[in-house]
Backbone as CSV, one residue per row, in Angstrom:
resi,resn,N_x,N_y,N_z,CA_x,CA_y,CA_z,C_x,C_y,C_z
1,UNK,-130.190,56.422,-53.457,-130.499,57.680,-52.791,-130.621,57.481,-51.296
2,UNK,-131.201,56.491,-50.945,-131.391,55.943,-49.587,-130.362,55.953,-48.584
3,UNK,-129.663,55.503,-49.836,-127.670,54.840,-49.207,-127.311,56.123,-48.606
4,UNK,-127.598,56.633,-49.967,-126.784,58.434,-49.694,-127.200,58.768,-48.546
5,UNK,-128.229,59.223,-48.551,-128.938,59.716,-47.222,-128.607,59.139,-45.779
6,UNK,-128.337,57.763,-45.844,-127.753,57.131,-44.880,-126.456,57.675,-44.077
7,UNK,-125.369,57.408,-45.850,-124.220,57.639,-45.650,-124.014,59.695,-45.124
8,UNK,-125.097,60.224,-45.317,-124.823,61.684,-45.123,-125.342,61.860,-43.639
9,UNK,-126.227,61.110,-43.135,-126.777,61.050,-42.001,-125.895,60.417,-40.592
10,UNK,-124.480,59.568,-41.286,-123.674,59.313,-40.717,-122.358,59.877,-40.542
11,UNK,-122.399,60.956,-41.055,-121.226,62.137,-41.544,-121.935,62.952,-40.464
12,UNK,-122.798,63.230,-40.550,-123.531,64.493,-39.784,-123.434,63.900,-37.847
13,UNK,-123.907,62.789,-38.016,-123.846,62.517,-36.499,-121.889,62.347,-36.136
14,UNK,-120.943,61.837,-37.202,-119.409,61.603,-36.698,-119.300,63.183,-36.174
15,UNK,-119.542,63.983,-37.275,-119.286,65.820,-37.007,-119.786,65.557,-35.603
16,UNK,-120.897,65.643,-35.626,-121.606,66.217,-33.780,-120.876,65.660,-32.642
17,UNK,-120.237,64.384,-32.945,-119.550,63.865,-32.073,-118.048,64.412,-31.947
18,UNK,-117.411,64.391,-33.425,-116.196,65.254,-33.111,-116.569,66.457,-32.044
19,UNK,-117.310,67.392,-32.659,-117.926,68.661,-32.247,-117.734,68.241,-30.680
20,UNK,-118.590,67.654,-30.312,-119.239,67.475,-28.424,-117.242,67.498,-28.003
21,UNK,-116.980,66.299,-28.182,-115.665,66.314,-27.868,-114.954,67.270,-28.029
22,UNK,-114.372,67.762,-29.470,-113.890,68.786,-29.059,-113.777,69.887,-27.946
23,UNK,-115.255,70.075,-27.833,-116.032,70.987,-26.559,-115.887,70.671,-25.818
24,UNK,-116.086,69.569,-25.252,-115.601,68.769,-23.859,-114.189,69.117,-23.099
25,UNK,-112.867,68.859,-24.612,-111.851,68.898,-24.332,-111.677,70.476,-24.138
26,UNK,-112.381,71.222,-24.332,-111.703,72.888,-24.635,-112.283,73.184,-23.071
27,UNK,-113.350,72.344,-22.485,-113.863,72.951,-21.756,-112.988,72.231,-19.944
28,UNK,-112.439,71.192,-20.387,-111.602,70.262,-19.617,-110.138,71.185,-19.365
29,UNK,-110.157,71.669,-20.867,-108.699,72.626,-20.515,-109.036,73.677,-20.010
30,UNK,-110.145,74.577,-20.145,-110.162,75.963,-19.377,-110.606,75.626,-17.836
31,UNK,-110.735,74.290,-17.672,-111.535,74.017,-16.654,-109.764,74.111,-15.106
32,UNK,-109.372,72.789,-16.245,-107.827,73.181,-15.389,-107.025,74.721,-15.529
33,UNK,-107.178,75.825,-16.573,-106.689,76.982,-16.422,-107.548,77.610,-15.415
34,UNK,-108.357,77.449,-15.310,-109.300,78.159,-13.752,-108.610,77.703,-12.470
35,UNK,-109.060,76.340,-12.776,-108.159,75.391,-11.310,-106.333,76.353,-10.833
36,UNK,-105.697,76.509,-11.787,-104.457,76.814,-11.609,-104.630,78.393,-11.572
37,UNK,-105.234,78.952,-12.140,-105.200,80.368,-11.750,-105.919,80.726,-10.440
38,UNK,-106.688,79.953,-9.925,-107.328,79.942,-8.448,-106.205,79.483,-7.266
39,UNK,-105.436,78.765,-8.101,-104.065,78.286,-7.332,-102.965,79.123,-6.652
40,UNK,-102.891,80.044,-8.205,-101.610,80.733,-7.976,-102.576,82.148,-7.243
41,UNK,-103.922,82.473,-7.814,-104.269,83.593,-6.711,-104.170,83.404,-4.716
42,UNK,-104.929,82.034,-4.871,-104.523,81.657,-3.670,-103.034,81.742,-2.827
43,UNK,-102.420,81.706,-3.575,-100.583,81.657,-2.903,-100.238,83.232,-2.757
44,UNK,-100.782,83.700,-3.841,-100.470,85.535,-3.702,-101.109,85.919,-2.668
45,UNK,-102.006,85.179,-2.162,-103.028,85.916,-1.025,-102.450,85.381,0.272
46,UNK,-102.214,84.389,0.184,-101.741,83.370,1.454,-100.420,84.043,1.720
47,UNK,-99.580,84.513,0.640,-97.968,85.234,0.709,-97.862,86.570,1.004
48,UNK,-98.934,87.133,0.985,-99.192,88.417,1.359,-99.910,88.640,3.134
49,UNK,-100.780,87.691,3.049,-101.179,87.826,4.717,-99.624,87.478,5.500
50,UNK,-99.036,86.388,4.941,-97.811,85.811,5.520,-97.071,86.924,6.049
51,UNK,-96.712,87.383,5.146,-95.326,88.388,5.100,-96.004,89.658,5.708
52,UNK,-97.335,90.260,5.661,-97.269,91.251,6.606,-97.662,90.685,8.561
53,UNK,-98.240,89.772,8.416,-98.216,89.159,9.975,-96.928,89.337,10.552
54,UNK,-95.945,88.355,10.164,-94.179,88.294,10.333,-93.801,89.652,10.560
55,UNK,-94.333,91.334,9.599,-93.414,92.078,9.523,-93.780,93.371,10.622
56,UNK,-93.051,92.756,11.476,-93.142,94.220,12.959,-92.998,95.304,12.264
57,UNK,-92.226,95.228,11.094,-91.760,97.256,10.091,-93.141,97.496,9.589
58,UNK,-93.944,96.693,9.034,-95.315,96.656,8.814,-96.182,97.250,9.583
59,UNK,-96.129,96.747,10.553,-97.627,97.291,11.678,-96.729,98.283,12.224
60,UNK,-95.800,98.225,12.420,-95.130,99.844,13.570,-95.635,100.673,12.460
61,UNK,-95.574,100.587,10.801,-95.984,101.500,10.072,-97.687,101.849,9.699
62,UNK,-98.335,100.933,9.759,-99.494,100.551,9.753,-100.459,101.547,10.904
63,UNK,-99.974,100.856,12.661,-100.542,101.975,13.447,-99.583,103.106,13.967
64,UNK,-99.103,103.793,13.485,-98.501,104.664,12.966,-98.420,106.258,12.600
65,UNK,-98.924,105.595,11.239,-98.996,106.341,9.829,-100.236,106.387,9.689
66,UNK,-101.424,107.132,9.864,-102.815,107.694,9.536,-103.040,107.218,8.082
67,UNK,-102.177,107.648,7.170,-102.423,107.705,5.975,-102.300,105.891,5.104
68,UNK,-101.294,105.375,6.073,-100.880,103.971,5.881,-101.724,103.246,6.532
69,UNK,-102.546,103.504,7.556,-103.725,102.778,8.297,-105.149,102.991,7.553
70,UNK,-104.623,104.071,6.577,-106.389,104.127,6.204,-106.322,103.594,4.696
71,UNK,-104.926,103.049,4.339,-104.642,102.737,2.953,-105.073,101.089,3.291
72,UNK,-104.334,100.747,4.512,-104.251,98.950,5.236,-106.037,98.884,5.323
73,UNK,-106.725,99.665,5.603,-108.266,99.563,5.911,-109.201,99.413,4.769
74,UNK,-108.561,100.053,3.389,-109.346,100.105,2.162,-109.247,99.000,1.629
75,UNK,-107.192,98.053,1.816,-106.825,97.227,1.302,-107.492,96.037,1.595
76,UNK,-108.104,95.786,3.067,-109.144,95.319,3.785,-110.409,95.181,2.696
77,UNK,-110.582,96.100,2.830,-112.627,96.268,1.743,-112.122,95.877,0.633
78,UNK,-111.084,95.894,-0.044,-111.124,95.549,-1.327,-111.056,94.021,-1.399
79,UNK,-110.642,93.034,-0.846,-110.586,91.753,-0.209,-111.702,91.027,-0.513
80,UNK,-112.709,91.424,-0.922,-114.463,91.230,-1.357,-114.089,90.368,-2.533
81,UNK,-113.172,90.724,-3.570,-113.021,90.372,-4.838,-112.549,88.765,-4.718
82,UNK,-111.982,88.591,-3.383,-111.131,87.326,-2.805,-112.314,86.314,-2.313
83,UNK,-112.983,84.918,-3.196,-113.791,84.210,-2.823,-113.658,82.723,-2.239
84,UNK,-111.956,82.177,-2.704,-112.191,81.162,-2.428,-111.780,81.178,-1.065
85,UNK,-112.170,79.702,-0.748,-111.579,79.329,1.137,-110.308,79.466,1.473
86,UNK,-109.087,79.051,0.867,-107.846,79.639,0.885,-107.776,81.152,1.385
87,UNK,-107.884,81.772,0.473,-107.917,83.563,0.506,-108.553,83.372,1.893
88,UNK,-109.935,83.186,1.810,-110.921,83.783,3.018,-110.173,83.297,4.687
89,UNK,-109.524,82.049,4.346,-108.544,81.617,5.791,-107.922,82.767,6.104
90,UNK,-106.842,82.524,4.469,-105.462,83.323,4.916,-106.215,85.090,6.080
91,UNK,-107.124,85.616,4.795,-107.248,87.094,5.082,-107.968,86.974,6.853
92,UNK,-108.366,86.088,7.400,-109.449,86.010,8.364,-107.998,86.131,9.412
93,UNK,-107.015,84.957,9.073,-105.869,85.197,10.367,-105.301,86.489,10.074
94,UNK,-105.136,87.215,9.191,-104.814,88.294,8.954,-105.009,89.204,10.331
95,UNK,-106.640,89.402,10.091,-107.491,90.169,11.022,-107.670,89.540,12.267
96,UNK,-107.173,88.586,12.739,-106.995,88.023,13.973,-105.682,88.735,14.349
97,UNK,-104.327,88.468,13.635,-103.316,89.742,13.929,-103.753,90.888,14.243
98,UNK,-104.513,91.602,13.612,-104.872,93.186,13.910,-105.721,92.903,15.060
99,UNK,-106.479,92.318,15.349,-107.155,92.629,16.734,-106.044,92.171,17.620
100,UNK,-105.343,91.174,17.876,-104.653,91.037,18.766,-103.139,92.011,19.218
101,UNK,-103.204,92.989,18.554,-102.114,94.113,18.592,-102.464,95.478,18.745
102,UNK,-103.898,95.331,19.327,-104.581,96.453,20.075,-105.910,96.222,20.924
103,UNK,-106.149,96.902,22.416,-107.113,96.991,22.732,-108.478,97.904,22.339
104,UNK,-107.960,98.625,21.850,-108.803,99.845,21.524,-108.548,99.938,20.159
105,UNK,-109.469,100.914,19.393,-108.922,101.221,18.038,-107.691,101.940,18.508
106,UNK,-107.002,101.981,17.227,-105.510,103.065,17.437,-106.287,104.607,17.407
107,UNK,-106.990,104.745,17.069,-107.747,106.494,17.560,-106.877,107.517,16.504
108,UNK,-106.692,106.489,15.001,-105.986,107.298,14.573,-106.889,107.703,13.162
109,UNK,-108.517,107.172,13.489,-109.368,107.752,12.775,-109.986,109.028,13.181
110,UNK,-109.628,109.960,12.719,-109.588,111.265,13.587,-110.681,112.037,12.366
111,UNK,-111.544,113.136,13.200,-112.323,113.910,12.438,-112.544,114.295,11.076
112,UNK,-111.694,113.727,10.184,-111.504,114.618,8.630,-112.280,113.583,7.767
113,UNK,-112.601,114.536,6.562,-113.178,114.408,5.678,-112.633,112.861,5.320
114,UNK,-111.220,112.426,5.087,-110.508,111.213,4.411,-111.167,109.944,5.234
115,UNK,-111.555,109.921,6.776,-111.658,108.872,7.321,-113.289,109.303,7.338
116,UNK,-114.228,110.556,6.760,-115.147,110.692,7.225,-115.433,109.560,5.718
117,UNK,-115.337,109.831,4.614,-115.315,108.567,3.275,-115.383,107.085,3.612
118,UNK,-114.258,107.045,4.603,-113.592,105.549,4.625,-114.713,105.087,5.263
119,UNK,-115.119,105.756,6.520,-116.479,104.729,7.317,-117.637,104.846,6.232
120,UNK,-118.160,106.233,5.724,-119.018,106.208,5.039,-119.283,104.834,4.526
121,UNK,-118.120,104.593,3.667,-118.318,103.564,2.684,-118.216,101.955,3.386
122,UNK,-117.664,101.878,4.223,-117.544,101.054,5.109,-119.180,100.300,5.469
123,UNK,-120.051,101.349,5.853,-120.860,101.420,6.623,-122.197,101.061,5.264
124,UNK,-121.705,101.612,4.311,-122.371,101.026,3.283,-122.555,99.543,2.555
125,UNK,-121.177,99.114,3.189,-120.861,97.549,2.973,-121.208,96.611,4.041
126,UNK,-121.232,97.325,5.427,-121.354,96.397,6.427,-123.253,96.277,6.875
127,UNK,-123.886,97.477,6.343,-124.709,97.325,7.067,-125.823,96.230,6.391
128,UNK,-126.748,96.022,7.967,-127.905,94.716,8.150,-128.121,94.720,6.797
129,UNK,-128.090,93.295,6.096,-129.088,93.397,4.204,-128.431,93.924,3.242
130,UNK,-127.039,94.060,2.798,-125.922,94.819,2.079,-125.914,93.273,1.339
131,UNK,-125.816,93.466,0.275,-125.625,92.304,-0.824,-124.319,91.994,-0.723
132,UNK,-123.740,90.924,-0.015,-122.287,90.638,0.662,-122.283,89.242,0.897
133,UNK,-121.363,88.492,1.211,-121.713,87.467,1.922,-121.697,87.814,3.407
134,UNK,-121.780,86.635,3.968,-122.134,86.903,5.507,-120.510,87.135,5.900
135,UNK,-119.456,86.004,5.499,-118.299,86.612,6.048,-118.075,87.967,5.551
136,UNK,-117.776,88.496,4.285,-117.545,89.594,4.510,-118.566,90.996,5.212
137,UNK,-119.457,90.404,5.161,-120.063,91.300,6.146,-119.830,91.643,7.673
138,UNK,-119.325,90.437,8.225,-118.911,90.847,9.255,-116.761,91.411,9.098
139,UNK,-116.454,90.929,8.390,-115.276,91.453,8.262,-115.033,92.828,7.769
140,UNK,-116.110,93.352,7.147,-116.503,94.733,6.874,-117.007,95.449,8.365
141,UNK,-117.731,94.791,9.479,-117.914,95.519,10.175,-116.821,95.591,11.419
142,UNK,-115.801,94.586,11.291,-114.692,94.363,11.544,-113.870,95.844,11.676
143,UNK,-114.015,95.713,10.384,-112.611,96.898,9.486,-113.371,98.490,10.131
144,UNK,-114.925,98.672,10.271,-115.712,99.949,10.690,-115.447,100.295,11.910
145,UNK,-114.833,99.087,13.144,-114.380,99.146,14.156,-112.963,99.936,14.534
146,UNK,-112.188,99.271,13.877,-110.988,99.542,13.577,-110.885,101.164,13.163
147,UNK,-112.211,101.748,12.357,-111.751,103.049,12.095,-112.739,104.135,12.784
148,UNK,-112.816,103.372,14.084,-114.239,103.927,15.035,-113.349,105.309,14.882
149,UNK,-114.375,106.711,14.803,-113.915,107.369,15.419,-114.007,108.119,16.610
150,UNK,-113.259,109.051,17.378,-113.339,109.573,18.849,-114.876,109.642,18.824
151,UNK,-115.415,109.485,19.974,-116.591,109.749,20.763,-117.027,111.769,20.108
152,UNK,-115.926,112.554,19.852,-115.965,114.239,20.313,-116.629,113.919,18.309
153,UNK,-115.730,113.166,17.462,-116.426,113.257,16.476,-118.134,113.128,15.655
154,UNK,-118.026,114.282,14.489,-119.286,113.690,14.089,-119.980,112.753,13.937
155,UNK,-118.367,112.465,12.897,-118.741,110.903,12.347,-119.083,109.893,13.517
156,UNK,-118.878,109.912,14.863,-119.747,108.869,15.328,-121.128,109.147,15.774
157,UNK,-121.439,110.148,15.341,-123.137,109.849,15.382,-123.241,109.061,14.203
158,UNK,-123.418,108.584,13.422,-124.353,107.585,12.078,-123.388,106.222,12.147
159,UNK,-121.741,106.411,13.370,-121.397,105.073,13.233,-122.616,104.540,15.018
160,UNK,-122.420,105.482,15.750,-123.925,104.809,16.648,-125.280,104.119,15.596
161,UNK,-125.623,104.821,15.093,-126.941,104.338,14.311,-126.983,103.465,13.854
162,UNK,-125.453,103.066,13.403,-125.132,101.532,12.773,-125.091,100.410,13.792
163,UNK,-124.362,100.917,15.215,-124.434,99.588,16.097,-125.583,99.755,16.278
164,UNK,-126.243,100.333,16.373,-127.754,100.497,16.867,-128.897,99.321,16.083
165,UNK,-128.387,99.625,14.471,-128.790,98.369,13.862,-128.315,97.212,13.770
166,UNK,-127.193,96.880,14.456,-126.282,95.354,14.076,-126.902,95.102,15.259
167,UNK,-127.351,95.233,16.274,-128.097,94.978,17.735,-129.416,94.169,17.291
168,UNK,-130.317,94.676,16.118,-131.455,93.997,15.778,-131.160,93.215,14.440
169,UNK,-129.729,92.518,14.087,-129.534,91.906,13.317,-129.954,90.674,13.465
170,UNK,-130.258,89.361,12.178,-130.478,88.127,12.825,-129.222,87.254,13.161
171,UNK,-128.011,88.023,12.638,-126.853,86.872,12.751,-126.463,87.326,14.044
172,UNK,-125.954,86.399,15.025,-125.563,86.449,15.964,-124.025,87.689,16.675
173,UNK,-123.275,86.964,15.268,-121.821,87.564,15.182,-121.959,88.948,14.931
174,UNK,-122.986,89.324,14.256,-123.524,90.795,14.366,-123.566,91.577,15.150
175,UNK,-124.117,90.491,15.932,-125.341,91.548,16.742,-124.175,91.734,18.418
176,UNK,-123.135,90.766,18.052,-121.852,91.124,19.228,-120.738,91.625,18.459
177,UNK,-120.505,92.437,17.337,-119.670,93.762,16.778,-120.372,94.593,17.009
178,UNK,-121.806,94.380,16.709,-122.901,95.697,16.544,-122.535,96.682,18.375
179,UNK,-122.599,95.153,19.281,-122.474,95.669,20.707,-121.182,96.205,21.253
180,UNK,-120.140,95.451,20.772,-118.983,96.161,21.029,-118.577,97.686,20.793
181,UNK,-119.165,97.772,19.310,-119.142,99.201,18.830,-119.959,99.904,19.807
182,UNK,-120.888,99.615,20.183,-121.608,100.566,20.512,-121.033,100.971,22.202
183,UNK,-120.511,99.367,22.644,-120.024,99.793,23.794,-118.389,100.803,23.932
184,UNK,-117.751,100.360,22.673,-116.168,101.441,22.264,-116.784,103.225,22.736
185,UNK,-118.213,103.731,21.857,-118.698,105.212,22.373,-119.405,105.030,23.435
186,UNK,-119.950,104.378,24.336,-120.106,104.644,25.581,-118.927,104.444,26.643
187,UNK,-118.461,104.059,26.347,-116.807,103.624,27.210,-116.306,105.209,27.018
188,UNK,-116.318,105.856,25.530,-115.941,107.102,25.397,-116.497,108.083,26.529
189,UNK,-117.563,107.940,26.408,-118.385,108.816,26.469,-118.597,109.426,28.307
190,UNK,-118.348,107.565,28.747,-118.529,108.043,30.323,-116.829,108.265,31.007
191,UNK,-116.084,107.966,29.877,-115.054,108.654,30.640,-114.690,110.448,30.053
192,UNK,-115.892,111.155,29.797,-115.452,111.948,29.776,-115.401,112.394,28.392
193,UNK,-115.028,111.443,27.030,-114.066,111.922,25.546,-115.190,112.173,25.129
194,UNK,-116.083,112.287,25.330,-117.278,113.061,24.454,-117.982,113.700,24.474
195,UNK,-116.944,114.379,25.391,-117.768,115.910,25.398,-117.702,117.088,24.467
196,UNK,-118.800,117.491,24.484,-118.897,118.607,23.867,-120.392,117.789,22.529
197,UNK,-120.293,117.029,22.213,-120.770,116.072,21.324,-122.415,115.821,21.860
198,UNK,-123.016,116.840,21.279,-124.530,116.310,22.127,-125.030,115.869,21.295
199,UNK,-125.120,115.885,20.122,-125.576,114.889,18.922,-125.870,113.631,18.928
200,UNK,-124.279,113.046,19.651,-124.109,111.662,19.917,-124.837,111.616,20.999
201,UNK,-125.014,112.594,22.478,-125.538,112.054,23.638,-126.749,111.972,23.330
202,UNK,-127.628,112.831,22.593,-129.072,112.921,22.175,-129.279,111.662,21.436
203,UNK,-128.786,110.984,20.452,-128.584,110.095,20.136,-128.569,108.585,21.177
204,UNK,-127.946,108.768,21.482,-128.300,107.523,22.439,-128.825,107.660,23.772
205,UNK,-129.378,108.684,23.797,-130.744,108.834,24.745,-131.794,108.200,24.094
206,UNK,-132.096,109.022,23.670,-133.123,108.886,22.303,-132.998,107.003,22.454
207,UNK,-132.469,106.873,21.851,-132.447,105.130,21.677,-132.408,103.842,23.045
208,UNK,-131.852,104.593,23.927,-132.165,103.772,25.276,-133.507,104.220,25.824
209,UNK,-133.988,105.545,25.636,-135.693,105.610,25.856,-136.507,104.855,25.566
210,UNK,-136.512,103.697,24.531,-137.534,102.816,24.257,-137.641,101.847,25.072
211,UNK,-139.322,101.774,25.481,-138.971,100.533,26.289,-138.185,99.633,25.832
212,UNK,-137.767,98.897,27.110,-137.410,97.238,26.438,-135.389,97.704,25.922
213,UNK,-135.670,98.888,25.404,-134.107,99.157,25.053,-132.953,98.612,25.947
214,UNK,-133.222,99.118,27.342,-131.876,98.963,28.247,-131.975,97.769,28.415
215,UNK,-132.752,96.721,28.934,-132.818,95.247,28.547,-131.900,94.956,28.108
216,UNK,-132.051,94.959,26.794,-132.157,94.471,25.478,-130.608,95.122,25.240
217,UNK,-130.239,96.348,25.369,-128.644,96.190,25.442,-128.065,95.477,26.274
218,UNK,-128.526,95.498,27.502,-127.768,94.467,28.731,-127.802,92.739,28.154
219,UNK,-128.614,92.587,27.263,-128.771,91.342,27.209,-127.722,90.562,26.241
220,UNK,-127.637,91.944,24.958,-126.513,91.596,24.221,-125.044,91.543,24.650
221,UNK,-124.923,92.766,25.216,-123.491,92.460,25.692,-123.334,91.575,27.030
222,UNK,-123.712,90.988,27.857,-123.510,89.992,28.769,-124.186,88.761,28.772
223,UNK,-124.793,88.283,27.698,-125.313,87.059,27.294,-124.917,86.823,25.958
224,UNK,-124.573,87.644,24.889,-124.896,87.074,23.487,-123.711,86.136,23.401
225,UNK,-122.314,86.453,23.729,-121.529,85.459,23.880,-121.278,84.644,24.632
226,UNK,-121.906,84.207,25.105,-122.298,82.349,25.966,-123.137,81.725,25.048
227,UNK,-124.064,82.557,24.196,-124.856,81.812,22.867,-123.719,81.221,22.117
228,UNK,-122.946,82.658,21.470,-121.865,82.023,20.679,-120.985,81.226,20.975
229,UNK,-120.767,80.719,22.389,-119.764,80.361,22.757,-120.390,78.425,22.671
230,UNK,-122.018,78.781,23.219,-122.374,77.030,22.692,-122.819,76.591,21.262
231,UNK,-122.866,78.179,20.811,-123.033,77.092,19.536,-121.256,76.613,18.659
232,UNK,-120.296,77.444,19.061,-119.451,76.402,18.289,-119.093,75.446,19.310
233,UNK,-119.302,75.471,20.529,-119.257,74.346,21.268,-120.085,72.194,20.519
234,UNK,-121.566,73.586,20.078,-122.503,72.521,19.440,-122.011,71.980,18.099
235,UNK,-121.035,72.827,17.693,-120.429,71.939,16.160,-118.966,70.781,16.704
236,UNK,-119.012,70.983,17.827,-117.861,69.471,17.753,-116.397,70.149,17.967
């Protein structure tokens, strides 16, 4: 009986061991089907930034076409789903193309309901404490730039309120989109394009009234980047 018990006690541990292994191996193979499907997503992403950088028919259509700029802007936010470093390169030179093929937004986010959505939601992704990572957070506030609209519009009263908060952000890179934006509607504003718009001027009255405010904007936009500029200096 002893034997038996032995011999059954040694059946039971071969099983557990087949077992582990087996598992091991199933988990070795899905391990490489991840690896290779992270592969081939990576190349779709990398082949897609590629080919629209290269394609001048692209962006002539892109800033353009209203409807094709606000499709290129969503295609942007949806990009979230994209985690590894590959993707996050490719899509980052992406958006180095788009800033470098305009000074200004294209101003082709214009008053309507369609682009009044697009920032909405935008603004829901970018703002201070949004469960995001940090890159896409700023590449979200990236893309909110891009669909600034005119100074005369509504919609830039609550996109002010937003630079207003990327100004008291703790990340740096923030807190110089937060300033740019905010400087795109005052640039509007003193030449004139925003008139009629007292919402917005009450608005950033209102907000340069606090003490310490005008400072404290002067400080961001003509100091914050010499910070940024030593600290990647300080990484080598």
């Amino acid at each position: 009986a002893a034997a038996g018990g032995a011999g059954n006690g040694d059946d039971s541990t071969a099983a557990a061991a087949k077992a582990a292994a087996a598992a091991a191996l199933a988990a070795a193979g899905a391990g490489r089907s991840s690896v290779a499907q992270e592969s081939v997503n990576d190349g779709r992403v990398a082949g897609a930034c590629t080919v629209l950088t290269g394609c001048l028919e692209a962006w002539r259509a892109i800033f353009r076409d209203s409807c094709v700029f606000r499709g290129f802007l969503y295609a942007l936010m949806a990009s979230r789903c994209h985690t590894s470093n590959t993707c996050l390169k490719s899509i980052q030179m992406l958006m180095m193309q788009v800033i470098s093929r305009f000074k200004l937004p294209p101003l082709l986010a214009v008053d309507g309901q369609e682009f009044s959505q697009l920032q909405t939601s935008l603004m829901a992704l970018a703002e201070p404490g949004a469960r995001v990572t940090w890159r896409y957070s700023v590449l979200s506030n990236m893309v909110l730039m891009f669909a600034a609209p005119p100074a005369t519009a509504a919609s830039s009263v609550p996109l002010l309120r937003h630079c207003l908060a990327l100004l008291r952000s703790d990340m740096l890179l923030l807190r110089q989109v937060g300033g740019s934006g905010l400087w795109l509607l005052m640039a509007q504003m003193a030449a004139g394009r925003g008139a009629g718009n007292e919402a917005l001027l009450a608005e950033l009255k209102q907000a340069l009234s606090a003490p310490g405010a005008g400072e404290a904007l002067l400080a961001v936009l003509v100091l914050d980047h010499a910070k940024l500029d030593a600290s990647e200096a300080a990484k080598g």
